[in-house]
N, C-alpha and C positions, 0 to 999 in steps of 0.2 A: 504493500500500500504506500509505504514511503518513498519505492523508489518510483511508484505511478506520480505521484505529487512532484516527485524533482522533474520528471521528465516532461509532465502538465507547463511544469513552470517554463521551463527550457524554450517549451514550443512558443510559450506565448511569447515570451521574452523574444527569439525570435521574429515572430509575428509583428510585434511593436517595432522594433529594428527596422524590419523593411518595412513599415510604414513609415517611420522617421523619415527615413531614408528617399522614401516616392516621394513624400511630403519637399523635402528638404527640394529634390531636383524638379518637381512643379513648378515650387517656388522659385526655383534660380532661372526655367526658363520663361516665365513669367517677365520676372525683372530684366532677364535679359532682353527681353521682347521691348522693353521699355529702355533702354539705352539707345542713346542718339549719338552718333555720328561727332566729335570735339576735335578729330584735327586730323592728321597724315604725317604719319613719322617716317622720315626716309635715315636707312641705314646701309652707307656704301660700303664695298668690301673689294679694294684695287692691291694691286699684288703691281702697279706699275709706281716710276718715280714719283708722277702726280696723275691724278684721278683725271680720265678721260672723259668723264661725264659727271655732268653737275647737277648738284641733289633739286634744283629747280626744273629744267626741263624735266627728270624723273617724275614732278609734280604733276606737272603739266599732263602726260600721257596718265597716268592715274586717273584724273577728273578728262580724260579724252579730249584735252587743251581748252579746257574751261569748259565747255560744253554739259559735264555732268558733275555737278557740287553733291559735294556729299554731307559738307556740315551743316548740322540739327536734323540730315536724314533718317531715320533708324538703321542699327548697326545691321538688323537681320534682313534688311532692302540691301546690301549692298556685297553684292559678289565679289569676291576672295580673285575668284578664278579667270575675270574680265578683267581685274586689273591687272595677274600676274601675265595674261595673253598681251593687251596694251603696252606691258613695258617690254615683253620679249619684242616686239617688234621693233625696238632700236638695235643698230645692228650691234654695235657694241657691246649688249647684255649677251652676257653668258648666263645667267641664271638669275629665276627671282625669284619670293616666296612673302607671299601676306597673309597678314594674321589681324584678327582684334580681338577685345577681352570687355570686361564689364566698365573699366576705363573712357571706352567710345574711343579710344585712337586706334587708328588704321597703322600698322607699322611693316613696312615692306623694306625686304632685304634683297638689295640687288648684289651682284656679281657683277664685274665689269671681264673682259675678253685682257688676255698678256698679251700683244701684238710680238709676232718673231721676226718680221718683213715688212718692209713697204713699197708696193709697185710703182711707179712712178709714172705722172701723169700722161706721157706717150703713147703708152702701150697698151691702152684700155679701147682703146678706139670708141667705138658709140655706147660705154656703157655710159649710163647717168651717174656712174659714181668716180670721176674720170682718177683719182689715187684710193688706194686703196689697202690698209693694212690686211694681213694676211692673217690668221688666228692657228692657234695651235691645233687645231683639229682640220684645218686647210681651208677655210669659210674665211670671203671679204669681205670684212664689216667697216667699211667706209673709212671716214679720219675725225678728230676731234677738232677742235676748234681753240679747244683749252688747253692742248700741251703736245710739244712733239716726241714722240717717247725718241732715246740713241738706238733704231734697232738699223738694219742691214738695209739697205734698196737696193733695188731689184726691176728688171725689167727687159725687153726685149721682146719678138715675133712670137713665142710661145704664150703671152697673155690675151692678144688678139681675139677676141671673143669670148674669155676667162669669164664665169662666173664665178669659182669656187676652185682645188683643187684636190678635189675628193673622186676622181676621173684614178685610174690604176697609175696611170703616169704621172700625176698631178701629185697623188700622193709621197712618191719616191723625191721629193725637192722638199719635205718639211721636215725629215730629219735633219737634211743637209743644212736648212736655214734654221733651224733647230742648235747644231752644232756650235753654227756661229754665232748664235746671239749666248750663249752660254761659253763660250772663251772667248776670254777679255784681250786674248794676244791677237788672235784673226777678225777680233770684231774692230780692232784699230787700226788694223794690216789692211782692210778690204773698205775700199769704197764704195761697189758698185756691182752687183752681178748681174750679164746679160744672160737671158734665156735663150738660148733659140728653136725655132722650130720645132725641133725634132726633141729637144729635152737636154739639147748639150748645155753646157757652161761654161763661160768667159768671168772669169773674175780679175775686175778694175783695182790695183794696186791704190793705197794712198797715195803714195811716194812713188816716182819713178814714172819710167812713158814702157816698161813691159807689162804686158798681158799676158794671163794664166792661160791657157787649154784644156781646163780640171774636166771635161767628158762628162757623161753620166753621172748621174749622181750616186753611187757606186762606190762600193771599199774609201767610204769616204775619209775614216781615221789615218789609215796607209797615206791616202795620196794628199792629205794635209802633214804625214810623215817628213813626204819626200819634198814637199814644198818647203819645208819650214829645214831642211839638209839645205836648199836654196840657199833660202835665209842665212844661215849660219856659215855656209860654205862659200858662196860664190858670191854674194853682193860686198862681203868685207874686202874681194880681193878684185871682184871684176865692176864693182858701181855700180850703182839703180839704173841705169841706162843702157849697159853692155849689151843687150839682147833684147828686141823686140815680142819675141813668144818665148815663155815656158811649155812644156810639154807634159802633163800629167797623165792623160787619159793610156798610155799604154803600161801596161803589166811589167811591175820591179825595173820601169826606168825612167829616168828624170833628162827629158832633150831640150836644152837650151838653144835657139835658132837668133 
């Protein structure tokens, strides 16, 4: 009988529990229901020297450039998922994520794109976006206006109708330009990479009137190897000028012309 009475109690005790408990989230979505809309919190997250986009425009596509205000709106009128779509559409986002709470602020976390390259305004021919930084994953997402990041340029016949360079051949030139924005000795060494056609590569010296012949973009560690035996061996003793072409692209040898 005694242990029917504890276990009576247990249930009820339970029972009351999860009524609290319905009770308690009724009520919160109630009040949430009744929260308005008090501001737009922008939180950038750039991995560059200076932030390529500015937490105002961000604003701006959030309310869809004024066109949809959202303060004293109710918070549960107002989609998460419109706004994170809106600011993907800059091309410079790499990622966004919004959120609100019982507070009423909208607080949205963008990502901005690390730029590896930037194509230079020649080689774009009819796109509407005539330079264009290159992004780690091969995608152009335009230029800022707020800061020029030190990455590589780049350009030549191979970007000629470029969208993006997520194409089998397009992909094989972002480790290469990958390489160089991540060592500080060939990102000072190199001016200027032309593309051509077919996928080869001409790389423009700072210093000096010779020109590389680096080929594909291919055993690329090796044949920055044999460039950099160049460097060390032949410009101390023959001068930045000695030779119009280096010769990279064949197999275990270095032809200076």
């Amino acid at each position: 009988m005694k242990a029917n009475a504890t276990l009576i109690k247990q249930v009820i005790g339970m029972v009351i529990l999860f009524a609290l408990v319905l009770v308690a989230v009724i009520f919160a979505e109630i009040s949430f229901n009744e929260v308005v809309c008090k501001g737009v919190e922008i939180t950038l997250d750039s991995e560059n020297e200076k932030a390529l986009l500015s937490k105002k425009d961000i604003k701006l596509m959030v309310s869809e450039q004024g066109t949809d205000y959202f303060l004293d709106k109710p918070i549960t009128q107002i989609s998460l998922r419109k706004i994170e779509e809106r600011i993907k559409r800059i091309p410079l986002v790499k990622s966004c994520e919004a959120h609100h709470d019982f507070s009423g602020v909208i607080s949205v976390s963008v990502k901005e794109y690390k730029p590896i390259a930037r194509i230079v305004r020649s080689t774009i021919g009819t796109s509407p976006f005539p330079d264009q930084y290159i992004s780690e994953d091969g995608k152009f997402i335009g230029t800022s206006p707020l800061f020029t990041p030190r990455i590589i340029v780049t350009g030549g016949p191979y970007f000629d109708g470029k969208r993006d360079l997520q194409d089998k051949r397009g992909k094989t030139l972002i480790p290469f330009f990958q390489f160089i924005e991540n060592n500080e000795f060939w990102k000072a060494q190199i001016s200027q990479i032309i593309v051509a056609k077919d996928g080869g590569i001409v790389l423009i010296p700072t210093i000096g009137t010779t020109r590389i012949d680096f080929g594909l973009p291919i055993n690329i560690e090796n044949k920055f190897k044999k460039l950099f035996i160049f460097y060390q061996k032949v410009i101390p003793n023959k001068g930045w000028n000695k030779y119009s072409w280096v010769q990279l692209k064949y197999k275990n040898q270095l032809i200076c012309e």
